[in-house]
N, CA and C atoms as an extended XYZ file, in Angstrom:
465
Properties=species:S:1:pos:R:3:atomname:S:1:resname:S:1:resid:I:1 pbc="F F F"
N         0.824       -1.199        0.000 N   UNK     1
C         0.000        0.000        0.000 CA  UNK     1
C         0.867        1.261        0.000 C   UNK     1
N         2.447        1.354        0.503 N   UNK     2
C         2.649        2.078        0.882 CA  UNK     2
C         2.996        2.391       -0.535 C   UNK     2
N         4.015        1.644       -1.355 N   UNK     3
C         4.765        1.839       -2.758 CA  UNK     3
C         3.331        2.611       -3.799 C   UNK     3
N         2.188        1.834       -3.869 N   UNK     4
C         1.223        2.270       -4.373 CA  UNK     4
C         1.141        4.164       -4.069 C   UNK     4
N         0.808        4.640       -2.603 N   UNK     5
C         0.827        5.742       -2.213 CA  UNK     5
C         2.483        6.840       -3.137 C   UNK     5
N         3.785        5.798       -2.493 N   UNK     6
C         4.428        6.501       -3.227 CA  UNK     6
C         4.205        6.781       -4.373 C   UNK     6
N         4.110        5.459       -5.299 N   UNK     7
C         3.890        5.865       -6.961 CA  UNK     7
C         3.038        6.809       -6.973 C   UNK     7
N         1.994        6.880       -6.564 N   UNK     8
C         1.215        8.271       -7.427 CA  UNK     8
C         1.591        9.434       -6.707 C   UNK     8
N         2.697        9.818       -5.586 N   UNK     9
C         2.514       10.870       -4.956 CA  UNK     9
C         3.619       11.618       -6.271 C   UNK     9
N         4.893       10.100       -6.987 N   UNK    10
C         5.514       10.550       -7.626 CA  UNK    10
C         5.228       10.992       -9.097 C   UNK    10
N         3.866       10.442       -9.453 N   UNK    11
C         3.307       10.682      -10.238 CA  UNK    11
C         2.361       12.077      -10.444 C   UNK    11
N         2.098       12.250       -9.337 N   UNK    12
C         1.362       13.911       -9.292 CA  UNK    12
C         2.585       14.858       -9.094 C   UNK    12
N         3.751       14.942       -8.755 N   UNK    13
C         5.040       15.665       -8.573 CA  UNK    13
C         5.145       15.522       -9.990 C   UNK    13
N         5.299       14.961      -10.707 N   UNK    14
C         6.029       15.083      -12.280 CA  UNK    14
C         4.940       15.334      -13.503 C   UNK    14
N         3.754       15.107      -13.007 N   UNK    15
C         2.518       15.903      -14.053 CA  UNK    15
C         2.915       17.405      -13.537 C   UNK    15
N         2.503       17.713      -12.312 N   UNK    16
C         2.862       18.913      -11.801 CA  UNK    16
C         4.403       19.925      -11.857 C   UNK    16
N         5.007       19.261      -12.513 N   UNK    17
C         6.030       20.272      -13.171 CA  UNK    17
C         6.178       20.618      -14.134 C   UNK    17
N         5.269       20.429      -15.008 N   UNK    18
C         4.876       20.912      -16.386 CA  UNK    18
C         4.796       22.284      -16.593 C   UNK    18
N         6.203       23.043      -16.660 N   UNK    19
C         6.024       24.630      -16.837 CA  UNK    19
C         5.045       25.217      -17.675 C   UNK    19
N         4.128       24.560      -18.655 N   UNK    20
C         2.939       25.470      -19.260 CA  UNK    20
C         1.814       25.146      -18.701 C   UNK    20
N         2.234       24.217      -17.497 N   UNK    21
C         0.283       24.019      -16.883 CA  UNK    21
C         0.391       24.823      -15.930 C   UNK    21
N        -1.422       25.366      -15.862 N   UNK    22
C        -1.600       26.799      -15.720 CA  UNK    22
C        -2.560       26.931      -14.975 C   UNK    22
N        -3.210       25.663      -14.823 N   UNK    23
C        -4.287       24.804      -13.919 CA  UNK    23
C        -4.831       23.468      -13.851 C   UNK    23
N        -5.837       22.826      -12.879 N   UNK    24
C        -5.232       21.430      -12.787 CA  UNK    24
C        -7.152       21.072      -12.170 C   UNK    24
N        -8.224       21.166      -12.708 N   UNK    25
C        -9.609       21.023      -12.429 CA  UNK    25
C        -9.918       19.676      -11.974 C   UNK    25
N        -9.765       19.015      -11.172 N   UNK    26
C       -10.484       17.729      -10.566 CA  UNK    26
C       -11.662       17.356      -10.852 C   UNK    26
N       -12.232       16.457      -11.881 N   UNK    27
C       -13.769       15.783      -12.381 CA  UNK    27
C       -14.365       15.266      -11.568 C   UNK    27
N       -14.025       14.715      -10.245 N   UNK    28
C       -14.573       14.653       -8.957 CA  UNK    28
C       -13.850       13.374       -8.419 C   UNK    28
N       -14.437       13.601       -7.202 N   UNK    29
C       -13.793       12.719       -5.944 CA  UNK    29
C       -13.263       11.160       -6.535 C   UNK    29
N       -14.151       10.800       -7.354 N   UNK    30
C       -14.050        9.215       -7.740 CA  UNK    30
C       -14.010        8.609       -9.127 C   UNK    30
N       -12.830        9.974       -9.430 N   UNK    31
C       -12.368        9.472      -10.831 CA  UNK    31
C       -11.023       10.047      -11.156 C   UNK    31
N       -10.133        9.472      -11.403 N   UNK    32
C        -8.721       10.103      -11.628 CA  UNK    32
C        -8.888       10.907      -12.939 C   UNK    32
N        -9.411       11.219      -13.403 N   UNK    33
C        -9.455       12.656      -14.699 CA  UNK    33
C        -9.586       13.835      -14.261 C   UNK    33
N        -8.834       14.814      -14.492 N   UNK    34
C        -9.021       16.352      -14.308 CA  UNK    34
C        -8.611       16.337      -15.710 C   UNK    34
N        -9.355       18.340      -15.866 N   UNK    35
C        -8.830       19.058      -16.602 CA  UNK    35
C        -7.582       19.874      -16.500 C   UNK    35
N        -6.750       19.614      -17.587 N   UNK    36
C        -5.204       21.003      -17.521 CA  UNK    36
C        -5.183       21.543      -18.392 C   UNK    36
N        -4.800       22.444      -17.580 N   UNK    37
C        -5.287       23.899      -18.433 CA  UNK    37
C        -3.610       24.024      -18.687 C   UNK    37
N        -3.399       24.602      -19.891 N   UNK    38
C        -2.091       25.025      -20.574 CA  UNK    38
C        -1.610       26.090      -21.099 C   UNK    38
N        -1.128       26.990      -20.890 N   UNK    39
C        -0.516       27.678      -22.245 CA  UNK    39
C         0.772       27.127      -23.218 C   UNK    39
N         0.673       27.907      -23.972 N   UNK    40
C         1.510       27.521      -25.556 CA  UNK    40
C         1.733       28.783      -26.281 C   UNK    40
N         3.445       29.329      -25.904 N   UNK    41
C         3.289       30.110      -26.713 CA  UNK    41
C         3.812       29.879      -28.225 C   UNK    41
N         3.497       30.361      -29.453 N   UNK    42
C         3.603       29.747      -30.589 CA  UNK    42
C         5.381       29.770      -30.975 C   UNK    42
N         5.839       29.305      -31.228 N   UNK    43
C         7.464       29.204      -31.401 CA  UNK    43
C         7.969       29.993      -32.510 C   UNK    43
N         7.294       30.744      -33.600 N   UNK    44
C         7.659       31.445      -34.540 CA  UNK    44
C         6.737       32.875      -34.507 C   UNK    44
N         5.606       32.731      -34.222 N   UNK    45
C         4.579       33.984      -34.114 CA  UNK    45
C         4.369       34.195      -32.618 C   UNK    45
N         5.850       34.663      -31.718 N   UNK    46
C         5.952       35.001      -30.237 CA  UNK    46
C         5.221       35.620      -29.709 C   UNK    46
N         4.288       36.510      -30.679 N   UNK    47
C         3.278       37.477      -30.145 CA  UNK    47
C         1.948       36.486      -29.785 C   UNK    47
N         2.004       35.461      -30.008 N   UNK    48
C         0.579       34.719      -29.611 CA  UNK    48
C         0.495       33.921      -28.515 C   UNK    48
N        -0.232       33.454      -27.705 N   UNK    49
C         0.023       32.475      -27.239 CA  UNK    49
C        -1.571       31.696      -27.018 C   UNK    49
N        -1.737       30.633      -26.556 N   UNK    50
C        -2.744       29.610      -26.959 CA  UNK    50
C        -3.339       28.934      -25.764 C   UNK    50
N        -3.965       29.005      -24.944 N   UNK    51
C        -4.939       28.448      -23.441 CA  UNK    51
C        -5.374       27.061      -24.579 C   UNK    51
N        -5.468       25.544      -23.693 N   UNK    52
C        -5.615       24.395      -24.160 CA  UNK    52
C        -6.252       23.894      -23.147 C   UNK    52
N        -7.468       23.335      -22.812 N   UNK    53
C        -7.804       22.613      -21.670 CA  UNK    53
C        -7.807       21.596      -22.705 C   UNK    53
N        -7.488       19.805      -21.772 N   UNK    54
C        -7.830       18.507      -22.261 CA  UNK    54
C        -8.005       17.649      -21.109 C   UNK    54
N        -8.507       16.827      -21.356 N   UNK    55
C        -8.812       16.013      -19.950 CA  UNK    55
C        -7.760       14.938      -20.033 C   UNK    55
N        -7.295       15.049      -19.136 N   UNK    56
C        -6.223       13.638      -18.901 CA  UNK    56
C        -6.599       12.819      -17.327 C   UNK    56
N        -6.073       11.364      -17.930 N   UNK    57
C        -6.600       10.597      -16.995 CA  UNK    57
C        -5.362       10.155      -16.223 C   UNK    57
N        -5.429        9.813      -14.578 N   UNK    58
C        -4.197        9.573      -14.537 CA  UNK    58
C        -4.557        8.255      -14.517 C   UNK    58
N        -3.475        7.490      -14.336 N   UNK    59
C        -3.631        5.744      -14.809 CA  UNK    59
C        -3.826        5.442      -15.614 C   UNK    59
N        -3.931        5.623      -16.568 N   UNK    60
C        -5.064        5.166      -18.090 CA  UNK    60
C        -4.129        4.714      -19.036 C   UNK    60
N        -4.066        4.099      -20.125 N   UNK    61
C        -3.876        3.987      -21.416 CA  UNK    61
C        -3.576        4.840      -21.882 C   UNK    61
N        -4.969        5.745      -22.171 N   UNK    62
C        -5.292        6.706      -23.140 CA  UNK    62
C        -6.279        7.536      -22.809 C   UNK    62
N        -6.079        8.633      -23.039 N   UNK    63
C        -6.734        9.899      -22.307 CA  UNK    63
C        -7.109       10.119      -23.278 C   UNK    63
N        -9.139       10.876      -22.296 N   UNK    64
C        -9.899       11.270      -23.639 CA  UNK    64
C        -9.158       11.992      -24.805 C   UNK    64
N        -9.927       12.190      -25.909 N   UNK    65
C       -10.207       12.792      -27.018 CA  UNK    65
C       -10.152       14.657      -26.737 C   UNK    65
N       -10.753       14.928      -26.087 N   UNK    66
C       -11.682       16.454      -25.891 CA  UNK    66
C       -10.849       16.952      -25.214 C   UNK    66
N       -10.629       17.992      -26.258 N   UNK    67
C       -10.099       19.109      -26.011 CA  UNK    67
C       -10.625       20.862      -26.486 C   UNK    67
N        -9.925       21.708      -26.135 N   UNK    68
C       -10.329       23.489      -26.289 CA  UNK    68
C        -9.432       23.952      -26.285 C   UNK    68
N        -9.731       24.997      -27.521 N   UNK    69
C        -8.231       26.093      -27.284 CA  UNK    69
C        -8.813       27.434      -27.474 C   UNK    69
N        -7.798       28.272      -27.306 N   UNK    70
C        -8.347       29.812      -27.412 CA  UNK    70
C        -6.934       30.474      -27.444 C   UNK    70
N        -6.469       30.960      -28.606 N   UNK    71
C        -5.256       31.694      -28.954 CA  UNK    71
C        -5.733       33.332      -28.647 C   UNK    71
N        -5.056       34.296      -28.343 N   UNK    72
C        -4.902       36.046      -28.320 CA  UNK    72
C        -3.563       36.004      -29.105 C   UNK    72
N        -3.633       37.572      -29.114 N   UNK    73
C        -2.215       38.439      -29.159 CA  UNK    73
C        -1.907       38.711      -27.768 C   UNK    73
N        -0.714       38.249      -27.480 N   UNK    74
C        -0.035       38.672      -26.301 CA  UNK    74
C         1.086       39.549      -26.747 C   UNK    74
N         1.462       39.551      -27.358 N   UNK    75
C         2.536       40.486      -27.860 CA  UNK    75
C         2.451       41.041      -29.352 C   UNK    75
N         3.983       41.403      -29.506 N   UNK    76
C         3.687       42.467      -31.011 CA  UNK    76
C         3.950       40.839      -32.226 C   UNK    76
N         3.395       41.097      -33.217 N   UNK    77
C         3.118       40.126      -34.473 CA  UNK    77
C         3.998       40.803      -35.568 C   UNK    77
N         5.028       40.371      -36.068 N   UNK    78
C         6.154       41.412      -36.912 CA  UNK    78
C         5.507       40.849      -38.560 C   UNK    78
N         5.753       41.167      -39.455 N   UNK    79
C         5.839       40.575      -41.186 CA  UNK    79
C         7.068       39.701      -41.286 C   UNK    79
N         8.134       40.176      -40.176 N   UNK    80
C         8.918       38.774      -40.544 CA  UNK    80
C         8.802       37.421      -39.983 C   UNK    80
N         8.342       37.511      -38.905 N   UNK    81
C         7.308       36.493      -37.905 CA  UNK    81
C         6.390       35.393      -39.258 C   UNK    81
N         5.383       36.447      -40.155 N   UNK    82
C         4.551       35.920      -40.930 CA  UNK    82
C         5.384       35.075      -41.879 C   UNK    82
N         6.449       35.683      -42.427 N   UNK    83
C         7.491       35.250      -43.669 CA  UNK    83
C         7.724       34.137      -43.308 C   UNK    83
N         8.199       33.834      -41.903 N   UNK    84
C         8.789       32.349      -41.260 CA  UNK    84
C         7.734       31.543      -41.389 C   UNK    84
N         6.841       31.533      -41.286 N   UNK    85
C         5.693       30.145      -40.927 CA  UNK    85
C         5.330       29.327      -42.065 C   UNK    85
N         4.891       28.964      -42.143 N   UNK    86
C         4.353       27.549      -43.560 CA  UNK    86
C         3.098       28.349      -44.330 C   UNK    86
N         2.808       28.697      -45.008 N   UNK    87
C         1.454       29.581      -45.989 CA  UNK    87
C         0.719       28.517      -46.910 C   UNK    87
N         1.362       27.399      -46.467 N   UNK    88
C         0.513       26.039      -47.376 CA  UNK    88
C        -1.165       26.226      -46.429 C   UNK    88
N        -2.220       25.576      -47.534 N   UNK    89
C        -3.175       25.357      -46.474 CA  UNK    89
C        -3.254       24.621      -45.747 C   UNK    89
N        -2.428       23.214      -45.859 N   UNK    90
C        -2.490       22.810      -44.195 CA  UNK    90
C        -1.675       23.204      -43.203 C   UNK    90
N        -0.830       24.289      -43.207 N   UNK    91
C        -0.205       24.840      -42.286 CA  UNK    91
C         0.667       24.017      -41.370 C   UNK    91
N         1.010       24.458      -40.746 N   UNK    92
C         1.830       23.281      -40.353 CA  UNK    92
C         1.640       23.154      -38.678 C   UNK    92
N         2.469       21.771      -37.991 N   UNK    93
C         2.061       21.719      -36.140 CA  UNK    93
C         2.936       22.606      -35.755 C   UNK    93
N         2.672       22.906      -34.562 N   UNK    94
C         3.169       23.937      -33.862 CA  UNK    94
C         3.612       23.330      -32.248 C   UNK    94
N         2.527       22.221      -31.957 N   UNK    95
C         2.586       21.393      -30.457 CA  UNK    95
C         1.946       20.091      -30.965 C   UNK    95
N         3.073       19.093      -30.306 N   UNK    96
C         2.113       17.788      -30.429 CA  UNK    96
C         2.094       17.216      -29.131 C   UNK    96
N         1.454       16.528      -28.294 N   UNK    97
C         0.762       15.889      -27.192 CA  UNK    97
C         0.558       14.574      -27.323 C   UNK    97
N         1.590       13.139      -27.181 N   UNK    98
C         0.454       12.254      -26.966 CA  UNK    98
C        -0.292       12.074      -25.833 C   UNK    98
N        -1.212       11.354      -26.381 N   UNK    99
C        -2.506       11.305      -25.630 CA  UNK    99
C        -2.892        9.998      -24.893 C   UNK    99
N        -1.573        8.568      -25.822 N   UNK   100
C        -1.917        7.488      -25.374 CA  UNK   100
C        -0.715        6.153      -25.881 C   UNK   100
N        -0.867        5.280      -25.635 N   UNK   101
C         0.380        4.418      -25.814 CA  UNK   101
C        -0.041        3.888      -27.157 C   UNK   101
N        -1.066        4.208      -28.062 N   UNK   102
C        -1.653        2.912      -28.851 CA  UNK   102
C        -2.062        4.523      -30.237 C   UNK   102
N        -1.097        5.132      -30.314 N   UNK   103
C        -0.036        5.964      -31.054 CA  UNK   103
C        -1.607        7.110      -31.053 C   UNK   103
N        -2.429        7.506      -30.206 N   UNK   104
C        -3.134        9.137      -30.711 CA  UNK   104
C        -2.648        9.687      -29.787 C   UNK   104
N        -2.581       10.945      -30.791 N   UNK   105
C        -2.042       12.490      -29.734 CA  UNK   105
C        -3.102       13.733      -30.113 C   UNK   105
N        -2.527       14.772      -29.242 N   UNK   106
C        -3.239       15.769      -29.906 CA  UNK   106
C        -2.462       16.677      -30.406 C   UNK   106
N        -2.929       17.422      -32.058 N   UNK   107
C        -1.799       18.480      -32.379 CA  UNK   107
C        -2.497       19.875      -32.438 C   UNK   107
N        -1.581       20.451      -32.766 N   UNK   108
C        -1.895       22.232      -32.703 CA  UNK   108
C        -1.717       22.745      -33.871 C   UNK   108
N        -2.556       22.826      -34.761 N   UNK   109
C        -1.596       23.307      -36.208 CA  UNK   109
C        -2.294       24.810      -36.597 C   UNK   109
N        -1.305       25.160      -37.167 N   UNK   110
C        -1.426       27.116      -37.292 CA  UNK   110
C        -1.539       26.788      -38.867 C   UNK   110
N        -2.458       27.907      -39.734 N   UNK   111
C        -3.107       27.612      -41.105 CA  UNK   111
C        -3.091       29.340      -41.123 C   UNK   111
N        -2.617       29.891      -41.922 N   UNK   112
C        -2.263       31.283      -42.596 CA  UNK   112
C        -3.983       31.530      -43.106 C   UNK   112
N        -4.633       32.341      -42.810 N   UNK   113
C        -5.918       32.655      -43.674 CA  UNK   113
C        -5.699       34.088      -44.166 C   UNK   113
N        -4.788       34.012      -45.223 N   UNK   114
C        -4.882       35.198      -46.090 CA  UNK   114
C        -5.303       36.440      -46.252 C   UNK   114
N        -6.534       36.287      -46.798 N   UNK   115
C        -7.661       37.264      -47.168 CA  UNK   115
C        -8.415       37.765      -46.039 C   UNK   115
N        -8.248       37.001      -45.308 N   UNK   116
C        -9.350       37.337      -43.937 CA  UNK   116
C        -7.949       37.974      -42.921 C   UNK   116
N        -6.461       37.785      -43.356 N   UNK   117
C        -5.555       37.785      -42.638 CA  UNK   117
C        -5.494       37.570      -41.230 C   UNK   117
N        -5.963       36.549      -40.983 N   UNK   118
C        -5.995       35.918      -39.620 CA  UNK   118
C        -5.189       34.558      -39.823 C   UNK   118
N        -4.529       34.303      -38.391 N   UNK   119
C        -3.843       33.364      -38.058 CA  UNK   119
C        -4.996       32.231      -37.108 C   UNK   119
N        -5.310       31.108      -38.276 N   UNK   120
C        -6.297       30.041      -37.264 CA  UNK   120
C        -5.240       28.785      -36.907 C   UNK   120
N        -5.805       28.927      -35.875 N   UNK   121
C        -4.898       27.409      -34.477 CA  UNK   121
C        -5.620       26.157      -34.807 C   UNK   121
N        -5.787       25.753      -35.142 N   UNK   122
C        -6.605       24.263      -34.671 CA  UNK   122
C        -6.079       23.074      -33.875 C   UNK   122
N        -6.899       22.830      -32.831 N   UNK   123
C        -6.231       21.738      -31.548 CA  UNK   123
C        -7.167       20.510      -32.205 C   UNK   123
N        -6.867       19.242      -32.611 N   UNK   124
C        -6.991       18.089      -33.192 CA  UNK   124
C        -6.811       16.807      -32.021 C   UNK   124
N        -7.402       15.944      -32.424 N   UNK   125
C        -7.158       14.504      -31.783 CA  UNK   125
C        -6.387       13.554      -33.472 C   UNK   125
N        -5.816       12.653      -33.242 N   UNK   126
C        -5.368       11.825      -34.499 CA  UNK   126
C        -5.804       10.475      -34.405 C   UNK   126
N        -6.777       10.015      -33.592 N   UNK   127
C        -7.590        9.052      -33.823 CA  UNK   127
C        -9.125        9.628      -33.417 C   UNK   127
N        -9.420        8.639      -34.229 N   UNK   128
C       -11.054        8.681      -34.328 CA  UNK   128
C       -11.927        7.982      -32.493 C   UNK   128
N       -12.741        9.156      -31.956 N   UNK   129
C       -13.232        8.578      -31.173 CA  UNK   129
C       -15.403        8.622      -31.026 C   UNK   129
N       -15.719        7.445      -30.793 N   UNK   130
C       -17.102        7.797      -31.031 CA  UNK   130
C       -17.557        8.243      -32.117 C   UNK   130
N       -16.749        7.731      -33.470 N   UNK   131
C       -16.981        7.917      -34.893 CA  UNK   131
C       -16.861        9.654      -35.134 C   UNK   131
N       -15.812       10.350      -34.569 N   UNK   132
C       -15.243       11.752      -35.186 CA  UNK   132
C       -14.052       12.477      -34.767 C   UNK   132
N       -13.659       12.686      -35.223 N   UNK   133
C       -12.229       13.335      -34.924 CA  UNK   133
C       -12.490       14.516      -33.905 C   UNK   133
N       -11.993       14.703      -32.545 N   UNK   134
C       -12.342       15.529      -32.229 CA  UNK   134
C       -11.529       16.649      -32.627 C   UNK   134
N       -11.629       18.302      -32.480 N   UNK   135
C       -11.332       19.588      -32.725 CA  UNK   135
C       -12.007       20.640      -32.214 C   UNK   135
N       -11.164       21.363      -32.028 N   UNK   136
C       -11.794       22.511      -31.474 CA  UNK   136
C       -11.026       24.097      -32.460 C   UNK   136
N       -11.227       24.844      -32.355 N   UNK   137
C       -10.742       26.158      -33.479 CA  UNK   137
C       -10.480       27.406      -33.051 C   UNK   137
N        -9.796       28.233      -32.911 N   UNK   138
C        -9.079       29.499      -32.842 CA  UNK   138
C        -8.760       30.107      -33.207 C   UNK   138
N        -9.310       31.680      -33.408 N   UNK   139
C        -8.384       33.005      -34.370 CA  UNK   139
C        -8.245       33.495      -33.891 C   UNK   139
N        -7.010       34.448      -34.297 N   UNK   140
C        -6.069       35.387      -34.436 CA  UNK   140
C        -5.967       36.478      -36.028 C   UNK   140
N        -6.687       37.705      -35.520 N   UNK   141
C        -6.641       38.457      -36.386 CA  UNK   141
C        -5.439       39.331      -36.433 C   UNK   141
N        -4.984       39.586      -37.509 N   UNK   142
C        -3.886       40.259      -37.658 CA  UNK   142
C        -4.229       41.655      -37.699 C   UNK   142
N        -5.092       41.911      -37.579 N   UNK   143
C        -5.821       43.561      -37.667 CA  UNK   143
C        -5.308       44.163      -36.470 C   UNK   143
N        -4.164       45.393      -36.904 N   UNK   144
C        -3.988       46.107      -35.670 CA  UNK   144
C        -2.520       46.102      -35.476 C   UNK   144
N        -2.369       45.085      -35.843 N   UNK   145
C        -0.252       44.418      -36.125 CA  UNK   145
C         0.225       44.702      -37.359 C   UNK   145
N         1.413       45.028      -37.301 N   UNK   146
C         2.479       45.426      -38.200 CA  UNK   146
C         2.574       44.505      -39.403 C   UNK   146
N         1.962       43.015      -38.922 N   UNK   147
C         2.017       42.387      -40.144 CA  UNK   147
C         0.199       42.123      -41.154 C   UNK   147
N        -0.211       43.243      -40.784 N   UNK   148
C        -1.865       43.489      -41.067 CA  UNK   148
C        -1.062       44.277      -42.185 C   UNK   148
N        -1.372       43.587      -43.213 N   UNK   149
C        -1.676       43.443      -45.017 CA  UNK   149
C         0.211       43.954      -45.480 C   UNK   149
N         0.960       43.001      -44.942 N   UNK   150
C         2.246       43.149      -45.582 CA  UNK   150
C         2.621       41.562      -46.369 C   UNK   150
N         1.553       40.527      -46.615 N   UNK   151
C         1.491       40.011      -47.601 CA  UNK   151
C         0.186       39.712      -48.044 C   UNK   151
N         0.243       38.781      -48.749 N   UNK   152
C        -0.892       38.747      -50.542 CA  UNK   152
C        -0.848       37.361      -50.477 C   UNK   152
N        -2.119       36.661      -51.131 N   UNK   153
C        -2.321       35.564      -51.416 CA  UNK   153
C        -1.661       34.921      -52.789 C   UNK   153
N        -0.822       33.849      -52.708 N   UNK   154
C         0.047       33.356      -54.091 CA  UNK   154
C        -0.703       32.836      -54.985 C   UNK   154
N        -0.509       32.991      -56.033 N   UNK   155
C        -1.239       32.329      -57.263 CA  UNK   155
C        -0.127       30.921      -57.225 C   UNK   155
């Protein structure tokens, strides 16, 4: 009983040093799942950063599917910031997460929207659960930043 007690005391010490968790919601008394809450700031567009809740289980396999995000401007957004990133439409990951031993994770991928010049986040699952991929979606308007209309959509 006692090793048991240790293992998870060492197990809540090393979830809990996760420098981007930001909070830690308990699903109740008689279930090892909480929500963690995260930030993420984006590694090329420094001016952003990204709040992620997902539910993780402790003990488990594989932790739900469901997740949320919500990106701002936290800082200044440059045109050379924009130049660096991927302008393909699937944009490229930015954070990946697994989620489970039996290979799903969750990713973060940033997608250039041009015309609308907004920067969209999308937080993803990579397996199918309950017949759908879960996702959740996030913008970032460039309106207001230095890089608001210093490029054009490519032919």
């Amino acid at each position: 009983m006692k090793k048991i007690a240790a293992a998870a005391l060492l197990t809540l010490g090393l979830t809990a040093c996760d420098s981007g968790e930001v909070g830690d919601v308990s699903l109740g008394l008689f279930t090892m799942k909480d929500i963690k809450l995260n930030h993420l700031q984006d590694p090329v567009v420094t001016g952003v950063t990204c709040h992620v809740a997902s539910v993780e289980a402790d003990f488990s396999l594989a932790d739900p599917s469901d997740s949320s995000i919500s990106c701002r401007q936290t800082g200044e957004i440059t045109p050379e910031m924009i130049a660096n990133i991927d302008t393909s439409k699937d944009g490229e990951v930015v954070f990946k997460k697994s989620k489970s031993i039996f290979f799903k994770s969750m990713k973060i991928r940033r997608i250039l929207d041009v015309e609308n010049q907004t920067l969209m986040y999308l937080s993803y699952s990579t397996k199918e659960t309950s017949g759908s991929f879960k996702h959740s979606l996030s913008t970032v308007p460039l309106w207001g930043t230095k890089a608001f209309g210093t490029f054009t959509k490519k032919d």
